[in-house]
C-alpha positions in Angstrom: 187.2 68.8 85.3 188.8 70.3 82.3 185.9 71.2 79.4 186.8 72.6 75.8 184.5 76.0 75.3 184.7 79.1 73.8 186.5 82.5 75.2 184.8 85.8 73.4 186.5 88.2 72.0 186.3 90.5 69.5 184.0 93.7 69.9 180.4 95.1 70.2 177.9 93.2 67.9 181.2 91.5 66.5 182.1 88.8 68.7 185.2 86.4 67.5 185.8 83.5 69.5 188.8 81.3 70.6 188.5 77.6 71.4 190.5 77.1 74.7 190.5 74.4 77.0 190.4 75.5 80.5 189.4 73.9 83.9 185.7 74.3 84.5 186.1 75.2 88.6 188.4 78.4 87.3 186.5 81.7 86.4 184.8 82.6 83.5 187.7 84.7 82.4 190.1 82.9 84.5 193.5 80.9 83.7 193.1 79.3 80.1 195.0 76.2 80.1 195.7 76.1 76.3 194.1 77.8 72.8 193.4 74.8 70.5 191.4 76.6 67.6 189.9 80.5 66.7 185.7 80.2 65.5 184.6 83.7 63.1 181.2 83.1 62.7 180.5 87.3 62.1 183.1 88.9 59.9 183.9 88.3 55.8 186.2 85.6 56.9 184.0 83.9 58.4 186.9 81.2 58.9 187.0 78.2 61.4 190.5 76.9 62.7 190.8 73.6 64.7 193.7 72.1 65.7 193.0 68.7 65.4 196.3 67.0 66.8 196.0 68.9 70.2 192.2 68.8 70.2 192.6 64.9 69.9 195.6 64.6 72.9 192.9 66.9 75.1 189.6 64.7 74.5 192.0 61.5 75.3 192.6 62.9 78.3 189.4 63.2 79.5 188.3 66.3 78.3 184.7 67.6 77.7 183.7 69.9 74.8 181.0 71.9 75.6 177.4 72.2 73.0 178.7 75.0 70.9 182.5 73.5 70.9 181.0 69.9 70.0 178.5 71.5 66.9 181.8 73.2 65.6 184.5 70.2 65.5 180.9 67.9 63.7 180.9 70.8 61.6 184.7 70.6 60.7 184.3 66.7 60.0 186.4 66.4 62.9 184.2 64.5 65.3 183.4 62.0 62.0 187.2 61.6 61.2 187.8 60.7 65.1 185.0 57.7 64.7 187.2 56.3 61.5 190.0 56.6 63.5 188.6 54.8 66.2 187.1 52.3 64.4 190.6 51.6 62.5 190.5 52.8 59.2 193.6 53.3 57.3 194.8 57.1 56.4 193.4 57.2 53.0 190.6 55.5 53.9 190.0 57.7 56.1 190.5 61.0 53.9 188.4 59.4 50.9 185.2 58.9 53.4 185.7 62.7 54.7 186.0 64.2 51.2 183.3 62.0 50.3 181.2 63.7 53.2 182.0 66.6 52.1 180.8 66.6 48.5 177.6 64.8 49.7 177.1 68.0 52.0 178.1 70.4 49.6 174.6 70.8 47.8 172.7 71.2 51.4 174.9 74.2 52.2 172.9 77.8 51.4 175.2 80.3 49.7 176.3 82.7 52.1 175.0 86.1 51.8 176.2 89.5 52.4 175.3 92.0 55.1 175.3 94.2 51.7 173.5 92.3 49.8 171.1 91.2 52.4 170.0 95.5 52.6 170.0 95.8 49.1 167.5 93.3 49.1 165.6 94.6 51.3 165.5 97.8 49.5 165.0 96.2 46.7 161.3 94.3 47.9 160.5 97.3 49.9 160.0 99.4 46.6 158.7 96.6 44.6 155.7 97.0 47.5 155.7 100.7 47.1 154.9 100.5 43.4 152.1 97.6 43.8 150.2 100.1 46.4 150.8 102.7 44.1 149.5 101.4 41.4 146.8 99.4 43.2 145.5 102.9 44.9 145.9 104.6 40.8 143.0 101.4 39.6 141.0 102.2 42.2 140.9 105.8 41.6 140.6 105.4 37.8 137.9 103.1 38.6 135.7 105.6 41.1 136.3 108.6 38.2 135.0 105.5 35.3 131.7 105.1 37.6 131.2 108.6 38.5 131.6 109.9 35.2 129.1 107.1 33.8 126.4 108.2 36.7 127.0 111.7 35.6 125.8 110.5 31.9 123.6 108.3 33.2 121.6 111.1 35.4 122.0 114.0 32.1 120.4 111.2 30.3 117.6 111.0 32.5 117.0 114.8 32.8 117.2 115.4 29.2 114.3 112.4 28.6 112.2 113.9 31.3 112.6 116.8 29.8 111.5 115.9 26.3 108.4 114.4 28.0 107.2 117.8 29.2 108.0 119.1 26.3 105.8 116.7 24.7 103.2 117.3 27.1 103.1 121.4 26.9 102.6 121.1 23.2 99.8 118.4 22.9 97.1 120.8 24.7 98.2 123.6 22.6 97.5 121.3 19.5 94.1 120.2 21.0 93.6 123.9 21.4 94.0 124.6 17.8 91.9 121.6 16.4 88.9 122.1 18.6 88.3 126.1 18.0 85.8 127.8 20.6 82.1 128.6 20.8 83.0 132.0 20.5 85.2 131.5 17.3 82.7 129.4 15.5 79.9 132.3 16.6 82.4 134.9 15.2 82.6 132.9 11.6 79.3 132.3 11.3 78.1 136.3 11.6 80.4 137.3 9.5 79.3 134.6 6.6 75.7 136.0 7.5 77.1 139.5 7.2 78.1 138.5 3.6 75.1 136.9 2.4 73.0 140.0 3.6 75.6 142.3 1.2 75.0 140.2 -1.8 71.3 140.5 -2.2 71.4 144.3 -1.5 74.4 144.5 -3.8 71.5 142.9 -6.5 68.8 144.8 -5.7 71.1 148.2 -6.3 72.1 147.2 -9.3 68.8 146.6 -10.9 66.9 149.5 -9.6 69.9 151.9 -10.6 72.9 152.1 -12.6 74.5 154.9 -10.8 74.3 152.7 -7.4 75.2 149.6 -8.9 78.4 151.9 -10.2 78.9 152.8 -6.9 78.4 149.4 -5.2 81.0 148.2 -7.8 83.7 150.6 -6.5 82.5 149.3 -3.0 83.0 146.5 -3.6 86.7 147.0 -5.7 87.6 148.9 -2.1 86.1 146.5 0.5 86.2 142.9 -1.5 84.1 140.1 0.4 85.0 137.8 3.1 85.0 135.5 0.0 87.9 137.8 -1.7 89.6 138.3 1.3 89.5 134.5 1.6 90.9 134.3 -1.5 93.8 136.7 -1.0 94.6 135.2 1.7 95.1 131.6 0.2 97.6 132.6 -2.3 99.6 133.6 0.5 101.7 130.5 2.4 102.1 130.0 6.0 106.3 131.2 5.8 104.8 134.7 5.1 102.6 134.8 8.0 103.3 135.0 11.7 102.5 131.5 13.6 99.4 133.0 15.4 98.3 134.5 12.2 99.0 130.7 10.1 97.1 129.2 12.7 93.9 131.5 12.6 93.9 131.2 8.9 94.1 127.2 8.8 91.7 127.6 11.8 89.1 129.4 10.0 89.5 128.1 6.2 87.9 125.5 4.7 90.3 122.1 4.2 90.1 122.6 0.3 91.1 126.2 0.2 94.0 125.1 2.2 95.9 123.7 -1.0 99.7 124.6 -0.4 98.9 127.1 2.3 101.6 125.3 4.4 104.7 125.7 2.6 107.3 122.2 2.4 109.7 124.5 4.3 107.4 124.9 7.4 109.3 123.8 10.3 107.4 125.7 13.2 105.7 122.7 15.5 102.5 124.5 16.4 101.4 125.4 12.2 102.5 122.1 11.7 100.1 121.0 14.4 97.4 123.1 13.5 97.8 122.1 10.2 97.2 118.0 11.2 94.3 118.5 13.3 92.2 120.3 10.4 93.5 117.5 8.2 92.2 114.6 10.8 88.7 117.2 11.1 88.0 115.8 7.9 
């Protein structure tokens, strides 16, 4: 039985085939009867050659084209032109139907691409992913240091409040402190204004019994003026020219109305100021 297949030749990964007819019960690579045709299906060619005329005589004589032999000839148009021929079409008609197949197949052909081009586009989408991780693995990190940085704020905000609170908290008792003087203070003011009361009356009695004394009680008193003097003295002084402690024994021990612009506009310290409001809401 003679067939019509295809002989390889060519080399390693770049096979070039010849279309030969040859008697199927001969070897592979045996006698080849006749070469009707060359297929390149793997180099820039890429070219297909089919002699039609001897292809024809061969398949009248009873030849069989194998799979791959009959895809290439339908390819070629050659298979279609045969039918025509067969059927009795004329020569033109004949080569107006095959161009017309072959503009009507035209559009369904894909552009053939290079082994070049093919890598370069490769390349090509392989760094166009590259720069999408990258740039997906920058947002993420942009977006950790965002939150971290805004839980940073968040717990410095936090501290700084809780500190404030304490703050608070250490200064109210010291206030109370200041607003509610002790037994022992209250005892201390009250002696002396008993102290004072006892000089006055002896201070009189000197002074009328004799004028030498009462001289002398006079220069007493010039040296060592009363709590009532000191009192006094005292209140034409303002709290900026005092010590804090001292500010705050003074309002603590003065009466409200002898207080009159003891504590100066510029005060700024927290516990005068303090001191200051509780005798003001003792009232």
């Amino acid at each position: 039985m003679i067939k019509i297949r295809l002989q390889r030749k060519g080399r390693v990964h770049r096979p070039i085939y010849h279309i030969v007819v040859a008697d199927s019960r001969s070897p592979r690579d045996g006698r080849i009867i006749e070469q009707v045709g060359r297929y390149d299906g793997v180099t820039e060619k890429k070219e297909t050659i089919v002699d039609e005329e001897r292809v024809s005589y061969w398949l009248d004589k009873g030849a069989k084209p194998t799979d791959a032999v009959q895809k290439i000839l339908r390819h070629q148009g050659f298979l279609y032109k045969r039918h025509l021929q067969m059927w009795g079409k004329s020569e033109e008609e004949i080569n107006a139907a095959i161009e017309e197949w072959k503009a009507n197949r035209k559009p369904k052909e894909q552009p053939e691409i290079s082994r070049k081009d093919q890598v370069r586009a490769s390349l090509i989408a392989e760094e166009k992913e590259v720069k999408k991780q990258i740039k997906q693995k920058a947002s993420a990190a942009a977006a950790e240091m965002k939150k971290e940085a805004e839980e940073t704020a968040a717990a410095a905000a936090t501290k700084e409040a809780a500190n404030d609170q304490e703050q608070a908290k250490q200064t109210e008792p010291a206030a109370d402190k200041i607003a509610d003087p002790t037994p022992e203070a209250e005892t201390e003011a009250a002696t002396k204004k008993g102290a004072a009361e006892q000089v006055e009356p002896t201070a009189e009695k000197t002074t009328g019994s004799d004028p030498e004394a009462e001289t002398e009680t006079a220069t007493k008193e010039a040296a060592d003026p009363t709590p009532e003097a000191k009192t006094k003295q005292q209140s034409d002084k303002s709290s900026a020219d005092m010590t804090a402690k001292e500010a705050i024994n003074h309002i603590a021990g003065t009466a409200l109305e002898n207080l009159d612009g003891f504590v100066a506009d510029s005060e700024v310290r927290k516990t005068v100021l303090a001191a200051w409001q509780a005798k003001k809401n003792t009232k």
